[in-house]
C-alpha positions as CSV (number, residue, x, y, z in Angstrom):
1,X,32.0,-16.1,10.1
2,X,29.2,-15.0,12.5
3,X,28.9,-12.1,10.1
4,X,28.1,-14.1,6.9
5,X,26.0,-16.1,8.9
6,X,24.0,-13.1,10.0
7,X,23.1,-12.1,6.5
8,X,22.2,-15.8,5.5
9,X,19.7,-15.8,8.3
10,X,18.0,-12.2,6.5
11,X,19.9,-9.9,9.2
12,X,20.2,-6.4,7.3
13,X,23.7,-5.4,6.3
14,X,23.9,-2.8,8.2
15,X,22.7,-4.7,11.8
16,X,25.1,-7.2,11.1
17,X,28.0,-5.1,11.1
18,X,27.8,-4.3,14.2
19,X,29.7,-7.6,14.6
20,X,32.5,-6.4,13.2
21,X,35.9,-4.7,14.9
22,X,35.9,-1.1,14.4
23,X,39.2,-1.2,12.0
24,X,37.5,-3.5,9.0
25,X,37.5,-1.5,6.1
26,X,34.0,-0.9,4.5
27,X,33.7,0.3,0.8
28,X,30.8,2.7,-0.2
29,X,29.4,3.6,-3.3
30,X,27.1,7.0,-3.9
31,X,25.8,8.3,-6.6
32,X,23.8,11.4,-7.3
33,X,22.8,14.4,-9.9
34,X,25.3,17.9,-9.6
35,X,22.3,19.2,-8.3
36,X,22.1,16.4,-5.0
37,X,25.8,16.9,-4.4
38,X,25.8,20.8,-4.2
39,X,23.3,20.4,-1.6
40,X,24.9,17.9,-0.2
41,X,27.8,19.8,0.6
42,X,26.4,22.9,1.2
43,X,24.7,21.6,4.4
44,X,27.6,19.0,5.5
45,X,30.6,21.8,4.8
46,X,29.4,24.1,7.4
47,X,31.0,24.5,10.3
48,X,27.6,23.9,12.2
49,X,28.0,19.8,10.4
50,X,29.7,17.2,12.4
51,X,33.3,17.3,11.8
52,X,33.2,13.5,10.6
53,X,30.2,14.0,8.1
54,X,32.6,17.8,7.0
55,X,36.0,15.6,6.4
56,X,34.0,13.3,4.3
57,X,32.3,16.2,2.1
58,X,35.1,17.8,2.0
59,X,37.2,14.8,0.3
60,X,33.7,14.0,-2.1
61,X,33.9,18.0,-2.8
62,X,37.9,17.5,-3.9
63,X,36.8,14.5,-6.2
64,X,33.6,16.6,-7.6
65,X,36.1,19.5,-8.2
66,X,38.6,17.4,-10.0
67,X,35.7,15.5,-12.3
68,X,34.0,19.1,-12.8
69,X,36.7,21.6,-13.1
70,X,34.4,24.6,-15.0
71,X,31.5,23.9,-12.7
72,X,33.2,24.0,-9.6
73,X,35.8,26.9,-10.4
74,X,32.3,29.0,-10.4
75,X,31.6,28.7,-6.9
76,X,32.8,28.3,-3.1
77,X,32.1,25.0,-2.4
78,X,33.9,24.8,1.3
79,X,32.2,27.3,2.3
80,X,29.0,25.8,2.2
81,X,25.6,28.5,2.1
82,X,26.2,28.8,-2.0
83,X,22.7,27.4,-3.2
C-alpha cells in the first residue's frame, strides 16, 4: 500500500522499492541488438564481474544460445574476451 502510494505521489519506481521485503518477486524486461548482448556478456562473464551480475549473464547467454543456435555455436560465449 505504501508502495502504490509512493508512485502516485511521482516517487521513481526504483526509490520506491526500497519499501519492499527482499523476497517480492520483480519482473524485468531487456532488450537489445546481437551486437549489445555479445558485449554484454563478454564484460559480465569474466571472472573479474560480480558473481550476481555472471549468474545473470550466464542464464541471458543460455537463452541467446537457445534463440540463436548458428550464431552462438561460432563462439565461446562463457568465456567472455571474444569481441
Amino acid at each position: 500500500e505504501i508502495y502504490f502510494k509512493l508512485l502516485e505521489a511521482g516517487v521513481a519506481k526504483e526509490c520506491a522499492r526500497d519499501i519492499l521485503p527482499g523476497c517480492t518477486t520483480t519482473v524485468l524486461t531487456f532488450n537489445g541488438s546481437l551486437r549489445s548482448w555479445l558485449a554484454f556478456l563478454n564484460v559480465r562473464c569474466d571472472h573479474h564481474a560480480q558473481k550476481e551480475v555472471r549468474t545473470i549473464a550466464e542464464a541471458i547467454g543460455e537463452e541467446l544460445e537457445l534463440k540463436m543456435p548458428n550464431i552462438f555455436s561460432t563462439i565461446n560465449w562463457r568465456k567472455g574476451m571474444f569481441m
